[in-house]
C-alpha positions as CSV (number, residue, x, y, z in Angstrom):
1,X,-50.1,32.6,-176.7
2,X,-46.9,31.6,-178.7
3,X,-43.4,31.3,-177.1
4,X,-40.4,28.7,-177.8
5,X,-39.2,28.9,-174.3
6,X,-40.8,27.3,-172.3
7,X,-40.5,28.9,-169.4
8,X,-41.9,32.3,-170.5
9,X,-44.9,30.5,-172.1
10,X,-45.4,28.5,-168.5
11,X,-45.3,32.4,-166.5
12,X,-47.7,34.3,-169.2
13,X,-50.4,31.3,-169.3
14,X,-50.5,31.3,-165.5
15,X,-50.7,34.7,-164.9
16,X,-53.2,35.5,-168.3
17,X,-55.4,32.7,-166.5
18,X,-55.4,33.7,-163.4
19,X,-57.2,37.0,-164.5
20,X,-59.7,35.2,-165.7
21,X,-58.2,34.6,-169.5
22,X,-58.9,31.0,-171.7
23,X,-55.2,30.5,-172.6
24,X,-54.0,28.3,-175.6
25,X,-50.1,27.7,-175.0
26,X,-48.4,27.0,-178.1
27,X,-44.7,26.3,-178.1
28,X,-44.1,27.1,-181.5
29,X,-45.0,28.7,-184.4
30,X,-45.3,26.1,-186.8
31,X,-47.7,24.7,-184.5
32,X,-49.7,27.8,-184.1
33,X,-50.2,28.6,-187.4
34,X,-51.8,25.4,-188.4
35,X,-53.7,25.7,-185.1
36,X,-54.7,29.6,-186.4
37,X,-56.4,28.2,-189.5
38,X,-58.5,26.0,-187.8
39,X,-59.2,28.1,-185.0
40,X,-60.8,31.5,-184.6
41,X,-59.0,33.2,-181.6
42,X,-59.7,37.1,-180.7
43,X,-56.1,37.9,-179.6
44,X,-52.8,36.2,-180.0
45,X,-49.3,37.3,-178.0
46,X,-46.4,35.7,-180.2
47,X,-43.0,36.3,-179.4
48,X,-41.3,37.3,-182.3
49,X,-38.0,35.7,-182.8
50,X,-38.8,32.1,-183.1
51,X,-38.2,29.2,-186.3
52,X,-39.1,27.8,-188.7
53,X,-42.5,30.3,-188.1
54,X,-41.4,34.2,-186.4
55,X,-44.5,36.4,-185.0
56,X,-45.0,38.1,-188.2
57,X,-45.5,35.5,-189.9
58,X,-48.0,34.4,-187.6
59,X,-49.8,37.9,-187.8
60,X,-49.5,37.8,-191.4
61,X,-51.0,34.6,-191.5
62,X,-54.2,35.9,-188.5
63,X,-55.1,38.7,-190.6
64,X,-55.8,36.4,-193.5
């Protein structure tokens, strides 16, 4: 899961894990994307509006 505020990113993880989800919090998208090449992962929530790296770019960069 992908989120620049923290706050939003702190709610989703708890909740996601609480139903039983493994949860990999990343607070931005520059991070995630490097973590996406190294790391197969079967579903991603990204917020959208975040910088340097948006949530499309992210999905861009997961299908590939």
């Amino acid at each position: 899961m992908v989120d620049d505020e923290a706050s939003i990113l702190s709610v989703l993880s708890v909740l996601l894990k609480a139903e039983g989800y493994e949860v990999v919090p990343v607070d931005n998208g520059e991070k995630a994307w490097k973590l996406i090449k190294s790391t197969p992962f079967d579903l991603m929530i990204s917020d959208i509006r975040m910088r340097p790296v948006d949530g499309i770019t992210l999905l861009k960069s997961a299908r590939e």
